[in-house]
N, C-alpha and C positions, 0 to 999 in steps of 0.2 A: 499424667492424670490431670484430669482438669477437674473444679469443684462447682458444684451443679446445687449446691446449696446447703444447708445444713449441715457442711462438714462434708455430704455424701462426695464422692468423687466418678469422674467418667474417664474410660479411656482415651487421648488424646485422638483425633482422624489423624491418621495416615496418608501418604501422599499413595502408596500403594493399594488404598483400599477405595481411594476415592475418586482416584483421578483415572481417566478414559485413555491417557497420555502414553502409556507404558507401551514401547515397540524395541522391538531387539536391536535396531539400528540406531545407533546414535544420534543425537540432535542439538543440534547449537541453538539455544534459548535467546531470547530477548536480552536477558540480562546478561547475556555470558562478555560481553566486551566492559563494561563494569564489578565483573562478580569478584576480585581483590576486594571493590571500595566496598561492594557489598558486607562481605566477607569481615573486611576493618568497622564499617557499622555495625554486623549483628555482634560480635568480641564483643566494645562499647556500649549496646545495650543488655548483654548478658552482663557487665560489666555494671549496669545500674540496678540490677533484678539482685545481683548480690549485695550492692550494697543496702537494698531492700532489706533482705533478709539479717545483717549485719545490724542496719538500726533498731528490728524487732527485739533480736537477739540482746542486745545493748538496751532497751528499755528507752530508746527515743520518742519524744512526743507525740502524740499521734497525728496530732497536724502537720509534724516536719516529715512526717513517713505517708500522710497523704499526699500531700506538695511531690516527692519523687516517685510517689506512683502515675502521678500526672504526667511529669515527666516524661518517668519509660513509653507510658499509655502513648503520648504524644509521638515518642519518637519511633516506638511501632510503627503506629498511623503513617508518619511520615515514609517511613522503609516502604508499607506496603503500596501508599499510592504511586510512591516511585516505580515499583513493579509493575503497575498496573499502567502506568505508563509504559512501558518498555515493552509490556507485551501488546497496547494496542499499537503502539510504533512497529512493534517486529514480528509479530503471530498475524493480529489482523491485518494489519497494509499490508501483508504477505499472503494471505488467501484472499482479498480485495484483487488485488493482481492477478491473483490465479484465474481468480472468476469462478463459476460455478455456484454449488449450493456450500462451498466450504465458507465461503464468507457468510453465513446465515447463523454459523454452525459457532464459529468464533464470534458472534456479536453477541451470543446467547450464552456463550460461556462470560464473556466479559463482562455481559451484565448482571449473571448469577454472583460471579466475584466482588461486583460492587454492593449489592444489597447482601451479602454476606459479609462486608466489612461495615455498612451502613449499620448493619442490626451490633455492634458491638457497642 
């Protein structure tokens, strides 16, 4: 769930409800020659999102508990533009080559993904 203000909460999106992606044959990702270090980054930052919740719990000050949300916040950001790299290296230079309308198709997905990390 995500909190949409007031306490109120929303269900988090889904990769399944959102994405156009889903085909019964399997598909090697952008990220997949990386996804271990991925893998050991997102650990490390669930790793800081805990100890988020540790310094609430403990009554830590609240500026030392904004200072590590900065953090995590940052090290998202970082995670994701990495991604965002790796699929225009590996999704679009891949329909670029193909040619056709499929490169149009992926530059519009790439840039819906940016202005959706922009608006955070």
């Amino acid at each position: 769930m995500t909190t949409t203000g007031a306490g109120a909460t929303a269900p988090l999106e889904t990769v399944a409800e959102n994405s156009p992606h889903e085909s019964p044959e399997p598909t090697t990702h952008g990220y997949h020659k990386q996804k271990d270090e991925h893998l050991k980054r997102l650990r490390r930052i669930e790793g800081q999102i805990r100890g988020l919740q540790r310094m609430v719990d403990e009554d830590v000050y609240c500026i030392d508990i904004l200072t590590q949300v900065s953090a995590s916040t940052k090290a998202l950001q970082s995670f994701a533009l990495q991604l965002l790299e790796e699929h225009l290296r590996h999704c679009v230079a891949d329909a670029a080559l193909k040619g056709g309308t499929e490169i149009d198709a992926k530059v519009e997905e790439a840039t819906k993904a940016i202005g959706r990390l922009l608006r955070t």
